[in-house]
C-alpha positions as CSV (number, residue, x, y, z in Angstrom):
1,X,8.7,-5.0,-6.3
2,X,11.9,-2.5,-5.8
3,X,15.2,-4.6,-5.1
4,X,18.5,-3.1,-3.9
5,X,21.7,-5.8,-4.3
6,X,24.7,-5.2,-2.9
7,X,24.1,-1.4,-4.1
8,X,27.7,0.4,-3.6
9,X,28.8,4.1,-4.6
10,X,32.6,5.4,-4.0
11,X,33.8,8.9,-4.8
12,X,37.7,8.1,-4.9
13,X,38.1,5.9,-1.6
14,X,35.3,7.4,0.4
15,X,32.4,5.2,0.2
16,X,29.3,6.6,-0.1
17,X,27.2,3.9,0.0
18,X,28.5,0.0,0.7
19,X,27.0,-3.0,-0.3
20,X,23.4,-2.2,1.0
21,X,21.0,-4.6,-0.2
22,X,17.4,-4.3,0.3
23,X,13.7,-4.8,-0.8
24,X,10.5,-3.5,-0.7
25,X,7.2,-5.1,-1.2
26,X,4.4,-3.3,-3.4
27,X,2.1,-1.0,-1.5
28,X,4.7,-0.4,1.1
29,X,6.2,2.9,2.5
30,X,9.2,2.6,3.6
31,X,11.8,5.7,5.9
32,X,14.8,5.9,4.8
33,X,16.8,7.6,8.0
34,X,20.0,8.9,8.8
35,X,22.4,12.2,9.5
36,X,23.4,14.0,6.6
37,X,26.0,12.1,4.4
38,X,24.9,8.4,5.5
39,X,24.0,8.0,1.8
40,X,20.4,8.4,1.8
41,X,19.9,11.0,-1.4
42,X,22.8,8.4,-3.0
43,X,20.5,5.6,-2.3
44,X,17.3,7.3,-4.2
45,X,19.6,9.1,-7.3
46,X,20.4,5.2,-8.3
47,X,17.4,3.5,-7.6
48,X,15.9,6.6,-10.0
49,X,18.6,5.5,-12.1
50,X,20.5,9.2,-12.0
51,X,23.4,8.1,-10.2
52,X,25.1,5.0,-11.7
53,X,26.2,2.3,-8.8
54,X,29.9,1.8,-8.3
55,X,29.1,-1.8,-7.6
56,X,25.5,-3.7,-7.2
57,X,22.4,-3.5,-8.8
58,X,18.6,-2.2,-8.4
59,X,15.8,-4.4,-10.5
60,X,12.3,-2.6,-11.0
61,X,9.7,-5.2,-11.3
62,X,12.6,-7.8,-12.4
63,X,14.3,-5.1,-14.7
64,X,17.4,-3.4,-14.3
65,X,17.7,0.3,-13.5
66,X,20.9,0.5,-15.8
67,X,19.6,-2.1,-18.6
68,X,16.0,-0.8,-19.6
69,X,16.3,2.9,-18.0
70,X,13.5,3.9,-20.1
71,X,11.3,1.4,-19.2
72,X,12.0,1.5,-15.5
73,X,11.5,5.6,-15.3
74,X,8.0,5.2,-16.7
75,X,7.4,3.2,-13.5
76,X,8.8,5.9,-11.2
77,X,8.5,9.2,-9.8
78,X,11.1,10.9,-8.0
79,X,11.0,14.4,-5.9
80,X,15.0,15.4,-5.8
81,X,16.5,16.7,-2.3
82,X,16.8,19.9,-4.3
83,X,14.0,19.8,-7.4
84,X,14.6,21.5,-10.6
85,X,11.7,24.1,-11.1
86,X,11.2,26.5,-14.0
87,X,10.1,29.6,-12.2
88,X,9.0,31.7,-14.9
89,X,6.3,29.2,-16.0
90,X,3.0,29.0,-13.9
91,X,2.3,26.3,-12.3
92,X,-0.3,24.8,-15.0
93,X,1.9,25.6,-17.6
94,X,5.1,23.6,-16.0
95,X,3.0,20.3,-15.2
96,X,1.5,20.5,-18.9
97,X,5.4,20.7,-19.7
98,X,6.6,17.6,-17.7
99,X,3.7,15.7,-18.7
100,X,4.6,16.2,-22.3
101,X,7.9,15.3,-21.4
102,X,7.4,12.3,-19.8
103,X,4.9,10.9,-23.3
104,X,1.8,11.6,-20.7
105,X,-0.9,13.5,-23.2
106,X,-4.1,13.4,-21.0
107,X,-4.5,16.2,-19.7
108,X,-6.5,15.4,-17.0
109,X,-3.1,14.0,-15.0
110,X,-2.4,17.3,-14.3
111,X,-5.2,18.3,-13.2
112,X,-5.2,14.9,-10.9
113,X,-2.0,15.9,-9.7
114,X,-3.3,19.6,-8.9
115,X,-5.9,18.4,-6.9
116,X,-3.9,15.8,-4.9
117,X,-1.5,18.2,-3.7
118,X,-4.2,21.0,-3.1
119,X,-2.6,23.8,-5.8
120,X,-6.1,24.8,-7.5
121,X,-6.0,28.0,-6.1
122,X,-2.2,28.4,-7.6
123,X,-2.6,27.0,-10.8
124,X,-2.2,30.1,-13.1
125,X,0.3,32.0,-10.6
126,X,4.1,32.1,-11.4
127,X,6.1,29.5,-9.5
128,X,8.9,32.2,-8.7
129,X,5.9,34.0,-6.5
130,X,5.5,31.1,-4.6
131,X,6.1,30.3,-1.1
132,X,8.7,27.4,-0.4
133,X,6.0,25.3,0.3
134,X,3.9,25.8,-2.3
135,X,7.2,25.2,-4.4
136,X,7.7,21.7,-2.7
137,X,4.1,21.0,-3.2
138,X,4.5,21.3,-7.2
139,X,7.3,19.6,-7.2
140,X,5.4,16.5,-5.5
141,X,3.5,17.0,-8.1
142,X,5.5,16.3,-11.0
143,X,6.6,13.3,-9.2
144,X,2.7,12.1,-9.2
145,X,1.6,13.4,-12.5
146,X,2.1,9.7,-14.2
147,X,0.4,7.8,-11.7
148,X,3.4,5.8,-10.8
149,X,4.2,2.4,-9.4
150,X,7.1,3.7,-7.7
151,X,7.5,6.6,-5.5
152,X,11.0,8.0,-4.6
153,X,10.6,11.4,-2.3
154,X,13.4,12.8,-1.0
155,X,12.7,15.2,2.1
156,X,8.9,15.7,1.0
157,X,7.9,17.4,3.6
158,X,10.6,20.1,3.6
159,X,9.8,23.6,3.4
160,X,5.6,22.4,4.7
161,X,4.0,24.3,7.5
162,X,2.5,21.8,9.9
163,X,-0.6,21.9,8.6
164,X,0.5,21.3,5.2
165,X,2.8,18.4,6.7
166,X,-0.3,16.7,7.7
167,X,-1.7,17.3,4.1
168,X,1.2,15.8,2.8
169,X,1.0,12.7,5.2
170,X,-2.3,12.4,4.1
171,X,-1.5,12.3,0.3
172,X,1.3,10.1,0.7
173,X,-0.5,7.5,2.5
174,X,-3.8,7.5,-0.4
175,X,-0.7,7.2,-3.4
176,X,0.7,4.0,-1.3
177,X,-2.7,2.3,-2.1
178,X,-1.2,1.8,-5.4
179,X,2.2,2.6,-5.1
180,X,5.6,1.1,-3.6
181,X,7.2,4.7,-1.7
182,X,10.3,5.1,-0.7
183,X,10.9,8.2,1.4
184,X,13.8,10.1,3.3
185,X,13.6,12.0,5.8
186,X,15.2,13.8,9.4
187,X,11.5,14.1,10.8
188,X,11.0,10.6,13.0
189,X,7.5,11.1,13.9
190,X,7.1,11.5,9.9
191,X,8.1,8.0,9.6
192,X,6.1,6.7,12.4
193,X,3.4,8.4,11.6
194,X,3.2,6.7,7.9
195,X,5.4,4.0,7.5
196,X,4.8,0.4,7.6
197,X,9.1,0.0,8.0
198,X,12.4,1.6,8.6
199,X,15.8,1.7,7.4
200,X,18.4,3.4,8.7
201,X,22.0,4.6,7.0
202,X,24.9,4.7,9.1
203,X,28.2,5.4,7.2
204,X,27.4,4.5,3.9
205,X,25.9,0.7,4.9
206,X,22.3,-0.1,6.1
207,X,22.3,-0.6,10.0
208,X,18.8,-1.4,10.6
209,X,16.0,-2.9,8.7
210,X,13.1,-3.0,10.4
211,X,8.9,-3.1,10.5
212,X,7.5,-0.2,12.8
213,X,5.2,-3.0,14.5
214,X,9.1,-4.5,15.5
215,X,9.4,-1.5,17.4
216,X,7.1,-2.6,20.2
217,X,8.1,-6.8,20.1
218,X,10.7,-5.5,22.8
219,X,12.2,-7.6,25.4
220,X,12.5,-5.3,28.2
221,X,9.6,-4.3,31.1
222,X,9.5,-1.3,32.9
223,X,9.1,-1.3,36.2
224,X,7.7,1.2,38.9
225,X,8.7,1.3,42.3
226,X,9.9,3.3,45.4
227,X,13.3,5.3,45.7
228,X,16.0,4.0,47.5
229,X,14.7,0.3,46.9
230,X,17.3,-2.6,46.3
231,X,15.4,-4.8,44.3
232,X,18.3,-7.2,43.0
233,X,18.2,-9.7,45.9
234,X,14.5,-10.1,45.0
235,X,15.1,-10.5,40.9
236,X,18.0,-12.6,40.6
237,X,16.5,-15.9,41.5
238,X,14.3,-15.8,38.6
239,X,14.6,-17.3,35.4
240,X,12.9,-15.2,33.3
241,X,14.8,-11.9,34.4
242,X,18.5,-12.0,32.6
243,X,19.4,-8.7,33.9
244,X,17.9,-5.1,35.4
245,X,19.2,-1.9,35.7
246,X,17.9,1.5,37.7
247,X,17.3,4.3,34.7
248,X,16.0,6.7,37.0
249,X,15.3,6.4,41.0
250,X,12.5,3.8,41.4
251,X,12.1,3.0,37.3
252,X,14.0,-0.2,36.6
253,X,14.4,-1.9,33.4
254,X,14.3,-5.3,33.3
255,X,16.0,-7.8,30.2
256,X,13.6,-10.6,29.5
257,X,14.0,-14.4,28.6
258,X,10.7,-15.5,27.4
259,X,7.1,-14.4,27.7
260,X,6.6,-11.0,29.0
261,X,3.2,-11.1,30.6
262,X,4.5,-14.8,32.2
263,X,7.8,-12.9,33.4
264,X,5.5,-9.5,34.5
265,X,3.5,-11.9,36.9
266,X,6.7,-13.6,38.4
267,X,8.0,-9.9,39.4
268,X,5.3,-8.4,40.6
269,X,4.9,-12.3,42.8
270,X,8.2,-11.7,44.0
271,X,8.1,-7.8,44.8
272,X,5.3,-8.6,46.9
273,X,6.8,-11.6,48.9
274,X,9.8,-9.1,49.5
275,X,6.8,-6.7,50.7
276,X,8.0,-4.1,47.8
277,X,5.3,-1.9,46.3
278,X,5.0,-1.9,42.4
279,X,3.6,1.2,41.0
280,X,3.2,0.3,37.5
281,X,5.0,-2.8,35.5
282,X,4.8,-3.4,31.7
283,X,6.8,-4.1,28.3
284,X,8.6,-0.9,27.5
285,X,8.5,-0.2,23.6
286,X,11.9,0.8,21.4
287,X,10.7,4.2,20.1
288,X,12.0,4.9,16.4
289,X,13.8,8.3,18.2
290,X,16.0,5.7,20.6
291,X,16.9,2.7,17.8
292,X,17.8,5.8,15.6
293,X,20.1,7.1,18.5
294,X,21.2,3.8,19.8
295,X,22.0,2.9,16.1
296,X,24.3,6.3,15.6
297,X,25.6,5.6,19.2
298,X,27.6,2.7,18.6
299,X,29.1,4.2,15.5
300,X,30.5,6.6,17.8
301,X,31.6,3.9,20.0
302,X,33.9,2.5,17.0
């Protein structure tokens, strides 16, 4: 299990990262969003242990980052924002050479870690002749090569083609059958497309911490009618209906107390005792793109 307390980083009196406290469960994968300077690469550099926390603390399976930094890197592998490559060595040679460096001496690890991220056909070229996402590609690599419990990736999908995107979906999900990852990211539908949860930087401090499945547990119904229909007379003696508003001629949004599918039925009763037509009526789910706007929003709003 990864825990976060009260993790805090200041450069001089900007904070960079304040007070953000988190965990994360073993076989989770977890998006870490947010614009650029939020704190997210801040964030990964001290859970890694490469960044020391102004304030706070990050345990690794009960041991802290800053305590036993030996023991703890064993446990992790991290893909930097920006990953150190040495581009005069081929690609074999350079995961021989962080294997060695990280005490791993089987030399089928590398070759593991070839075959995960699709690189056999690479193996003996230079990395300086690759493309930036073949480069990307050996640097997951290296990240994978001891078979870690803990998987930090920093923007792993940047530089991929879409193919290769989906490749590296694909990988990331297999590694989380035995791994806890961590991963940043601008790409939202990366995050919904493989995470079990959701955090989200704003300014330096965590503002949302969330399960994906929370996403659809909303509290608002969508409903379909005609233009130029004023529906308010018919939805304000109800109980189950706090409040509605008109997002588009004839789509209404409706703020529920309670059940939704009890609430559905008591509009769509009293549409058709007014002798309004409903064209469609359901719960309307949060996608990730509108918390992750709604979120940033009300920073602005500050």
């Amino acid at each position: 299990m990864l825990e976060a307390t009260s993790l805090s980083r200041n450069y001089g009196v900007l904070k960079a990262v304040d007070k953000v406290s988190f965990s994360v469960k073993p076989g989770e994968i977890v998006g870490l969003l947010g614009h650029n300077g939020a704190g997210k690469s801040t964030i990964m550099k001290m859970i890694t242990g490469f960044l020391e926390p102004s304030g706070g603390r990050v345990l690794i399976d009960g041991e802290d980052v800053l305590e036993r930094p030996e023991k703890v890197r064993a446990k992790i592998g991290y893909l930097p924002e920006s990953p150190p490559l040495y581009t005069e060595l081929s690609v074999m040679d350079y995961l021989c050479f962080s294997a060695r460096m990280r005490g791993c001496m089987d030399e089928s690890l590398v070759l593991d870690a070839i075959r995960a991220t699709n690189l056999q056909s690479k193996a003996l070229e230079q990395i300086r002749t690759l493309s930036r996402g073949f480069k990307q590609r050996v640097s997951v690599a290296q990240a994978i090569l001891s078979r870690p419990k803990f998987l930090i990736l920093d923007e792993p999908s940047n530089g991929l083609d879409p193919e290769q995107n989906q490749e590296m979906r694909a990988l990331i999900q297999k590694l989380a059958e035995e791994a806890t990852v961590i991963l940043s990211t601008h790409v939202m539908q990366e995050v919904s497309a493989i995470c079990d949860r959701v955090l989200i930087m704003r300014s330096g401090q965590l503002a949302v911490d969330k399960k994906l499945t929370e996403l659809s547990d909303s509290k608002i119904i969508k409903l379909n009618t005609c233009e130029n229909l004023s529906i308010g007379e018919t939805l304000k003696n109800l109980d189950t209906v706090l409040d509605y508003k008109e997002m588009a001629p004839g789509s209404w949004d409706l703020n529920i107390n309670g059940n939704l599918n009890i609430a559905a039925a008591e509009v769509v009763e009293a549409m058709v005792a007014s002798r309004f037509p409903v064209h469609a009526i359901g719960p309307k789910k949060l996608e990730l793109e509108t918390l992750f706007h709604h979120t940033n929003e009300s920073e602005g709003s500050q």
